[in-house]
N, C-alpha and C positions, 0 to 999 in steps of 0.2 A: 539103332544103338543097342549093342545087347549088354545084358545084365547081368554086370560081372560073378554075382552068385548065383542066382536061380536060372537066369535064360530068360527070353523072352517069350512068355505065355499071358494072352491077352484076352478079356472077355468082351468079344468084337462085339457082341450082341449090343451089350454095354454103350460100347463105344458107338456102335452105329447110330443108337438111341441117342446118345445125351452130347456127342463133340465131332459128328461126323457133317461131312455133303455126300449123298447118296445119287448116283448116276447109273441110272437103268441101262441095259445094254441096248435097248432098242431107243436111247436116245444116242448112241455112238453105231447104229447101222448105217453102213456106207450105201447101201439100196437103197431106192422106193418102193416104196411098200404097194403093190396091185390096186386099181380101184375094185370094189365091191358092188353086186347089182343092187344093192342095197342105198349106198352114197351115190349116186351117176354124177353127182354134179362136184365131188369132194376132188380136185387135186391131190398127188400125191405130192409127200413132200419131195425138196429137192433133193437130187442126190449129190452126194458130199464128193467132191472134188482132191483126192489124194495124193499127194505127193508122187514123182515118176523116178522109177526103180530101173533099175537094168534088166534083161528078162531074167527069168528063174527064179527073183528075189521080190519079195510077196510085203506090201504097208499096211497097216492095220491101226487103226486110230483107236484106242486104249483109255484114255481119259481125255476130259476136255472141263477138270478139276481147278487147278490152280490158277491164278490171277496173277496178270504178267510175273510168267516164272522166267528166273533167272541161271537156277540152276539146278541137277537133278545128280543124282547117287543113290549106292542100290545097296542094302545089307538082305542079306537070305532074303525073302518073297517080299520084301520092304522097299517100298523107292520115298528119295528122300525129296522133295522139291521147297527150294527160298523164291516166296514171292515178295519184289522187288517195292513195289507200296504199300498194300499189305503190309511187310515185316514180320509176314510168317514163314515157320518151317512147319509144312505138311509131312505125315507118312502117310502114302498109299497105301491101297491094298486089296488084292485080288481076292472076295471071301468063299465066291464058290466055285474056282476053278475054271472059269471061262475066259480068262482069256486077257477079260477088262479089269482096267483097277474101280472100283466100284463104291470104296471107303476111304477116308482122309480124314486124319487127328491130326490138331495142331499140337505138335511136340512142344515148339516153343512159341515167345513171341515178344515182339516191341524192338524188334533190329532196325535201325537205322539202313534200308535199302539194303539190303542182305544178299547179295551177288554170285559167291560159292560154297560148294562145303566139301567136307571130306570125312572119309569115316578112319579112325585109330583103327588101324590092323591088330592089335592086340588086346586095347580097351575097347574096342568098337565104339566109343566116344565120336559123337559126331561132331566136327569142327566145324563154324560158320563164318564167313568172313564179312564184314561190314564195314562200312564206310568210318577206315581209319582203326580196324580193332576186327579182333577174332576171338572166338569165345567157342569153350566145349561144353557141349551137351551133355549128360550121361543118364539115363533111367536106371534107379534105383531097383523099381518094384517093378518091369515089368509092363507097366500098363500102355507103354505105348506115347507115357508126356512124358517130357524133361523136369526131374525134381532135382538137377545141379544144373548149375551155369554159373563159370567160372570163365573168368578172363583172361584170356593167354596171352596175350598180346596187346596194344594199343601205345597210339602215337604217329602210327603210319601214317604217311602222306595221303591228302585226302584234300585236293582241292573242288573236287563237284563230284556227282554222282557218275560220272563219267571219269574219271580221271582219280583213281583212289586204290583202295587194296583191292584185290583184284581172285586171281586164281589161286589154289593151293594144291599141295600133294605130296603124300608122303614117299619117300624114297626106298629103297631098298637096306637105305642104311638107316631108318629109323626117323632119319630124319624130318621136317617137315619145311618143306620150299614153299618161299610166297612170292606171288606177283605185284609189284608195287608203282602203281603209277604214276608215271612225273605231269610237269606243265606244258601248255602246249607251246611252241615257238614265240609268239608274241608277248605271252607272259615271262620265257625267260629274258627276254630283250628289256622288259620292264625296269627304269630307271632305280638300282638300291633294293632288287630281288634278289631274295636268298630262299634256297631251299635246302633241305635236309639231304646229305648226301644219300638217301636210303634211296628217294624219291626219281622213279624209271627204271628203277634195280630187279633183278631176283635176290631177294634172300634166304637164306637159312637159319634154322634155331632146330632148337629143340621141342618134345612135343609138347615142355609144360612154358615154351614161350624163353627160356635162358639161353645166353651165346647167341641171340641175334646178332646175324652181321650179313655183308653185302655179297653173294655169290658171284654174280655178272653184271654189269653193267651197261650202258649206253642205251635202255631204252625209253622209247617215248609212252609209250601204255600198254605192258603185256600183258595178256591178259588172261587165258587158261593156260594149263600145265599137265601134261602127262608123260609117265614114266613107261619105255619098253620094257621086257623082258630084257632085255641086257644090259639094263639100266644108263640108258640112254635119255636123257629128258631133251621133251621137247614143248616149246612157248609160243606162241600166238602174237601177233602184233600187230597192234592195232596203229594206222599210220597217220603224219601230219597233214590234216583237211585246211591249212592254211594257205601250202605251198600250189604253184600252179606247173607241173609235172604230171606227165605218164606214170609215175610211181609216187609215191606217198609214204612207202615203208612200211603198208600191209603185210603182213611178213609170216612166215614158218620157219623158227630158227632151232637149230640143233644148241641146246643150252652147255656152255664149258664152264668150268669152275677159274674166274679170275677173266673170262672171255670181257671184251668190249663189242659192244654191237653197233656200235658207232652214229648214237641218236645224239645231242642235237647236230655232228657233222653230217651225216651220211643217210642218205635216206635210200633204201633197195642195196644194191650191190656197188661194195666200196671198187674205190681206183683200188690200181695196180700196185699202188704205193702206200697203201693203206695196211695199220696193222688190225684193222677191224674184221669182224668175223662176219662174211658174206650167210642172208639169207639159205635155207634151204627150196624156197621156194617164194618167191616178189606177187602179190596176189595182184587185181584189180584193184585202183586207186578207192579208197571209200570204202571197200570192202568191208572192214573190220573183221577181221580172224576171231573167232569169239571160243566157244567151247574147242576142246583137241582130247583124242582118245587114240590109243594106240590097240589097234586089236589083235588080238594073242588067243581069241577062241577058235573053235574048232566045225562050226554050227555054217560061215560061211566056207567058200571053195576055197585049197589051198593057199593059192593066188594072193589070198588078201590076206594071210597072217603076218602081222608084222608091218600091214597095210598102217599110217598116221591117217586118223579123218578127221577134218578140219573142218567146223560150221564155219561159213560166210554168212554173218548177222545181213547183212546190208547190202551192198553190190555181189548180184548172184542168187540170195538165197538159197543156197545148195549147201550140201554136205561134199565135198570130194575126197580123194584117196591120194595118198600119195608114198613113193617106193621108191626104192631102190631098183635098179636094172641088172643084169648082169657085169653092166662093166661101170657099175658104181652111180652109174648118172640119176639124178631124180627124175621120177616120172611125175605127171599130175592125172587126175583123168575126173568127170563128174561121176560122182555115186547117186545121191536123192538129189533129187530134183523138183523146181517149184513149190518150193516151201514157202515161208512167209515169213520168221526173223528167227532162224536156226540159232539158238544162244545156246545149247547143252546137251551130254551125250553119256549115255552109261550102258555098260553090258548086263544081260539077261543070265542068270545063272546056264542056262541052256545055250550062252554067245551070241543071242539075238541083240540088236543094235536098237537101242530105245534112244529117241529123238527129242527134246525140249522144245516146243516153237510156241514163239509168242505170236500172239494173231494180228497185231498193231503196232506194234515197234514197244518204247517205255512213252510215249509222248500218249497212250489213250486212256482213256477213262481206266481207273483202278480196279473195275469190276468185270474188265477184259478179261477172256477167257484164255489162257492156253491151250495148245494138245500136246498132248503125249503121242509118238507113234513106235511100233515093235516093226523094225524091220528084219525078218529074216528071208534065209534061202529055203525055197519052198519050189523047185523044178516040175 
């Protein structure tokens, strides 16, 4: 979050001392360490098992900070992570240039499962989403905590922690999109259910939360959001685990303004006859499409600019890419590989690809670790 008058200047000494978790890099060494003539009998420890890159392109595990994180954002040397029981927002941060984030202040806290966030391109305001409400961060003085929070929103649909507000992001036109999740099949069949039209929606508002109203329609739980360089958005969707189908409606859909995406009719790709807006890409049933970042850097090979990557919380565990061809068709292909519950995705000043993974799905103990990983191209 930067600060609207002075900037962000921080006495990390400070902060390491009295609100931080400190993580040595030789506790994030992916080696083991030599035995010594000294130990003969000592084991070395284990070596760390890393995610599988395509060649040229180099993982590096970075933090292993945050407790089931759910989501991750990046301002100048800053990364932003919401841990989901906890109900904290962490900032990272690299303090002597090596590589690893090594310090974490709790900016905020006491959110109700705190899912996404986003940073105001202008106020650098960090927005946070929560089960049924959104709320902006701002630091006054600098120091790295939140001394405003304010409510931007609230009411959203919010039946479980699974199934409630969701992604957000801001647009090219200032605006800010959310993702809003509905109920799942069997509860809308529910005898004298009624739900709020908002609820399976994208919507739009503005950034101080006024002029909400419903963008898109027909989904069953979308989940993240990102914007192309051509301003293109694109939404995640998470599909119906009731139905017994090869598809479920795990989905990557190109977002239109007034679009129906045809949930609770249509799950994957509508009939012929349909005026619903066909998937760009029908994932594996269960899958859950979670995090989406559209990469616009320059740090990977040509190839991928403009490249959508999409975490696969659940069926998969991967990151993939997905594009366009020459003659317009969508391609898929896997990028990281062998992850463990891929939820979140943010660029490196530098266009390196930092990875959000939970190490246990939301179902383990609260004190669960996350990693952080920096993927870049490294030939």
């Amino acid at each position: 979050m930067r600060d609207r008058g002075a900037g962000v200047g921080l006495s990390l000494a400070c902060l390491v001392l009295a609100l931080t978790t400190c993580v040595s890099s030789a506790q994030l060494q992916s080696t083991s360490l030599p035995l010594t003539p000294l130990t003969p009998r000592r084991a070395p420890p284990p070596t760390l098992r890393l995610p599988l890159a395509p060649q040229g392109f180099r993982v590096t595990l970075i933090s292993e900070q945050p407790k089931i994180g759910t989501a991750i954002t990046r301002e100048d040397n800053y990364f932003y992570v919401a841990e989901l029981q906890a109900g904290n927002i962490l900032r990272l941060a690299d303090t002597d240039g090596n590589g690893l984030l090594d310090t974490s202040v709790v900016v905020a806290s006491n959110f109700k499962m705190p899912r996404s966030l986003a940073i105001h391109p202008q106020t650098g305001d960090l927005y946070v989403v929560s089960r049924g409400q959104i709320n902006a961060l701002h630091d006054t003085n600098g120091d790295g905590i939140a001394d405003e929070n304010r409510i931007v929103i609230q009411g959203l649909y919010d039946l479980d922690y699974m199934h409630s507000s969701n992604g957000i992001a801001f647009g090219p036109d200032g605006k800010l999109y959310i993702a809003d999740g509905g109920p799942r099949l069997r509860q809308r069949k529910k005898k004298g259910a009624a739900f709020p039209s908002y609820a399976g929606t994208i919507l739009i508002a503005n950034p101080d939360g006024s002029d909400l109203r419903v963008y898109a329609s027909g989904f069953r739980n979308p989940f993240g959001l990102a914007f192309a360089a051509d301003g293109s958005l694109y939404a995640t969707e998470n599909g119906e685990d009731s139905v017994q189908a090869p598809v479920h409606g795990d989905e990557l859909n190109r977002i239109f303004e007034g679009g129906d995406y045809g949930f609770p009719d249509v799950l994957g790709d509508p009939p012929s006859d349909s005026d619903t807006i066909a998937p760009i890409v029908n994932s594996p049933a269960d899958s859950a499409p979670a995090g989406v970042i559209v990469y616009e850097a320059e740090q990977f090979p040509e190839n991928y600019r403009g490249n959508v990557l999409v975490a696969l919380w659940n069926i998969g565990h991967k990151i993939v890419r997905v594009w366009q061809d020459a003659s317009g068709q969508w391609q898929t292909e896997d990028f990281i590989t062998d992850l463990k519950f891929p939820v979140g995705m943010t660029l490196g000043a530098d266009g390196s690809l930092y990875i959000l993974d939970m190490t246990d799905g939301v179902n383990g103990a609260p004190n669960l670790s996350s990693r952080i990983y920096r993927v870049q191209y490294a030939p």
